[in-house]
Structure formats: structure tokens, C-alpha cells
C-alpha positions as CSV (number, residue, x, y, z in Angstrom):
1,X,-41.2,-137.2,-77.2
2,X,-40.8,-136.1,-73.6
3,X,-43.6,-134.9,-71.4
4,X,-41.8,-131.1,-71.1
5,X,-42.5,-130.6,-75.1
6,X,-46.2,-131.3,-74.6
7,X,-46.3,-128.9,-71.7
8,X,-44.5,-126.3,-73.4
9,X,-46.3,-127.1,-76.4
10,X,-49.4,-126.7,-75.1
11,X,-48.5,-123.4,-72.9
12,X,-48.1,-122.1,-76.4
13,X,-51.3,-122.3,-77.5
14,X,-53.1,-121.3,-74.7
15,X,-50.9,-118.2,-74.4
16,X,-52.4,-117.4,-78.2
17,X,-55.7,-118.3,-77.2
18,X,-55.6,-116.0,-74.7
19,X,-54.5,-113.2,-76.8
20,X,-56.9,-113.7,-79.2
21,X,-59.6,-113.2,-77.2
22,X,-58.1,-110.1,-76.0
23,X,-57.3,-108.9,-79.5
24,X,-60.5,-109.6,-80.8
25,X,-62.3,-107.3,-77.9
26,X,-63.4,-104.0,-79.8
27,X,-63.1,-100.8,-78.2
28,X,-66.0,-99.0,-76.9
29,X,-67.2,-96.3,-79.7
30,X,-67.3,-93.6,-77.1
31,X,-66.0,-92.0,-74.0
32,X,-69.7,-92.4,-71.5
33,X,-70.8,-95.5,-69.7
34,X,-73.3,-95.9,-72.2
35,X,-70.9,-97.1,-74.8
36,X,-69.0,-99.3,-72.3
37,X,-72.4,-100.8,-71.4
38,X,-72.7,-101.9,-74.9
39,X,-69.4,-103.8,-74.7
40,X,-70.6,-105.9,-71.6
41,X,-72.2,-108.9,-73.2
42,X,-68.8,-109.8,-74.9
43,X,-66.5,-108.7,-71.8
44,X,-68.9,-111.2,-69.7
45,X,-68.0,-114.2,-72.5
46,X,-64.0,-112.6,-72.3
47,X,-64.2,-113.0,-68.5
48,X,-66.1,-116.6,-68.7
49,X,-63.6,-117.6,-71.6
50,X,-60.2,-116.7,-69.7
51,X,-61.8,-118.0,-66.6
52,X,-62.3,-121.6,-68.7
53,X,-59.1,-121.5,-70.7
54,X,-57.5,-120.9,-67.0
55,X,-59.0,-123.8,-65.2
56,X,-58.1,-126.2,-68.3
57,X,-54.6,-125.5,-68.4
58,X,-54.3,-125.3,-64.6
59,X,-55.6,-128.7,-64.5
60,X,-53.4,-129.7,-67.5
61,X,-50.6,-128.5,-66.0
62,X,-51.1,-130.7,-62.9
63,X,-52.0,-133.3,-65.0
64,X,-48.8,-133.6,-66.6
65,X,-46.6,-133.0,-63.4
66,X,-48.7,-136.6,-62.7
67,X,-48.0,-138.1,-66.0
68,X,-44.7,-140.1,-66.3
69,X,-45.1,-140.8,-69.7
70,X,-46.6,-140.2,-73.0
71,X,-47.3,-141.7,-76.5
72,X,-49.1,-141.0,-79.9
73,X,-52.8,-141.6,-78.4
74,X,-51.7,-139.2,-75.3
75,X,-50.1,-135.9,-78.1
76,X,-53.5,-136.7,-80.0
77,X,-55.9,-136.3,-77.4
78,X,-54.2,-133.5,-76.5
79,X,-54.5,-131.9,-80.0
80,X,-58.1,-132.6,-79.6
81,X,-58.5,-130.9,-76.4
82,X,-56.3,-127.8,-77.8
83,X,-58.6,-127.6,-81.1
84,X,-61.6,-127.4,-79.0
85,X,-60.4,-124.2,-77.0
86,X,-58.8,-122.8,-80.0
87,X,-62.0,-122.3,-81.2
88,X,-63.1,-120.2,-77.9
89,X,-62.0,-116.5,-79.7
90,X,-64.0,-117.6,-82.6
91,X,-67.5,-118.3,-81.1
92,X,-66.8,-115.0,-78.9
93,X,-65.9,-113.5,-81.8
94,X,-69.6,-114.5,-83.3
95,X,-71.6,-113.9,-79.9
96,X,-69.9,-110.4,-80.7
97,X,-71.1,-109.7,-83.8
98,X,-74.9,-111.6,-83.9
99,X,-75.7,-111.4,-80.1
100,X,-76.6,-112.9,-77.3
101,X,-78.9,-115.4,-80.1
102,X,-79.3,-119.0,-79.9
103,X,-77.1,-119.9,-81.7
104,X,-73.9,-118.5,-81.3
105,X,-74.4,-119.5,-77.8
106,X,-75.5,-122.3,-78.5
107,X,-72.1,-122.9,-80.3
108,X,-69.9,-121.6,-77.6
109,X,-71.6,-124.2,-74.9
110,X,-70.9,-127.0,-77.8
111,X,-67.2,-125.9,-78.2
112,X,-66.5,-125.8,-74.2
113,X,-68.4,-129.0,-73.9
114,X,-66.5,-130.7,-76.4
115,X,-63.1,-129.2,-74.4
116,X,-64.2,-131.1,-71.9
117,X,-64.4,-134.1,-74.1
118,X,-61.2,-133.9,-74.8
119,X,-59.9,-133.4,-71.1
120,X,-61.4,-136.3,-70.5
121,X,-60.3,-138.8,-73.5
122,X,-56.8,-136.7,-72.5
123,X,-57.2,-138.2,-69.1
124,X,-58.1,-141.6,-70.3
125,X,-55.2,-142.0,-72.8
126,X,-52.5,-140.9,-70.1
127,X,-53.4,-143.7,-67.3
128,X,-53.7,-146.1,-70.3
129,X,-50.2,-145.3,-71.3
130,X,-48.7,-145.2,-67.3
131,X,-51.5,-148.1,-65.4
132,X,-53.9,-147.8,-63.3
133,X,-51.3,-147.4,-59.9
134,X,-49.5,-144.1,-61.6
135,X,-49.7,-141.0,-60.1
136,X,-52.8,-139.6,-61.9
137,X,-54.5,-142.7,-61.7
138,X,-54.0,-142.7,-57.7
139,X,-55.2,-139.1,-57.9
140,X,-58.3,-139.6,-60.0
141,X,-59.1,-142.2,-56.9
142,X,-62.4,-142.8,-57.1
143,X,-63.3,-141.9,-60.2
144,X,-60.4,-144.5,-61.9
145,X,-62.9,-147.0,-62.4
146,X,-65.0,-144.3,-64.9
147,X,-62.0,-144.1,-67.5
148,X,-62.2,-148.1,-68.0
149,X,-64.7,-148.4,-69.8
């Protein structure tokens, strides 16, 4: 499989993440500020969600224009990464409807953290697949001698 499929594989699901979040956003019960106010707490963790989602698949994106190949260990981190955001809508979707409580938040730092994970093992499998002198290798610099451990 070529690199493109991942991408445009991978676009995909963001793009539904994204509108699931957005979907999922209930409509102020009212027409004052009073009943907008009460939608704040889950605009804020909208915002801070397609804020996150952004950055990861900004940085994915680059990522891949650096990759030169791909293989089995490189489409499953990727899955991993992508299972951990698809699970953004769902812990904004709970924050919603229990509350700015422990945890539900709790559960949405655990499920951004783990996206992370997965960036990272994504990361890690690509300059395993394409050495240590590929293109996102030479643009980790510095930091090339974390993933080889």
C-alpha cells in the first residue's frame, strides 16, 4: 500500500471526527445569553478538541510528505493513533452530559494522552521502516536518538 491511501485514509477519519464533535453540540434551550452560557463548558472542550484534532493531522500530514515508505507496523500504529482521537466526540459527548466532574475529564486527558502515544509509536514505526538518514529522521534531529530505544 502506498503512502497517498494512508493519507487519504486517514483525512477521512478526521473529517468524521470532526463532524462528530460538531454534531454532537446541542443547541442552546433559549434565545438570551443565559442559555448560551450554559453551553460554554462543552464549546470550550469543542474548541480544545478541534484545536487537537487540528494539530495531529497537521503534523501527520507533514509527517507523511517525510515518509517514503510504509509497512504493516506503520498502517497499525496509525490505526492506533486514529482510535485514540475517534474517541474525542465520545468523552465530549460525556463531559456534556455529567459535567465538568473528575472523571469525564479525567477520561478525556487519558484519551488525548494516549493520541499522543500513538503519534509517537506512529513516528517510531515510520523511521524504522525508512532508517535513521530518511527525511523524518533528519527532521526529528535531535530527538532521533529518543525513538531507539
Amino acid at each position: 500500500m502506498g503512502k497517498g491511501r494512508l493519507e487519504a485514509f486517514t483525512d477521512g477519519v478526521v473529517a468524521i471526527i470532526i463532524t462528530i464533535m460538531v454534531l454532537e453540540m446541542k443547541v442552546p434551550h433559549g434565545t438570551d445569553f443565559a442559555a448560551l452560557a450554559e453551553s460554554a463548558p462543552v464549546f470550550s472542550a469543542y474548541v480544545l478538541s478541534y484545536v487537537n484534532v487540528g494539530i495531529f493531522w497537521n503534523n501527520h500530514h507533514h509527517m507523511m510528505h517525510a515518509t517514503g515508505h510504509i509497512d504493516g507496523r506503520v498502517l497499525w500504529a496509525n490505526l492506533f493513533l486514529l482510535f485514540w482521537l475517534s474517541l474525542i466526540p465520545f468523552v465530549i459527548r460525556w463531559i456534556d452530559e455529567a459535567g465538568l466532574v473528575a472523571l469525564p475529564v479525567a477520561a478525556y486527558g487519558i484519551v488525548l494522552f494516549m493520541a499522543g502515544v500513538g503519534y509517537s509509536l506512529l513516528q517510531r514505526a515510520i523511521v524504522a521502516r525508512n532508517g535513521r538518514s530518511s527525511a523524518l529522521a533528519v527532521a526529528l534531529g535531535s530527538e532521533i536518538k529518543n525513538l531507539s530505544t
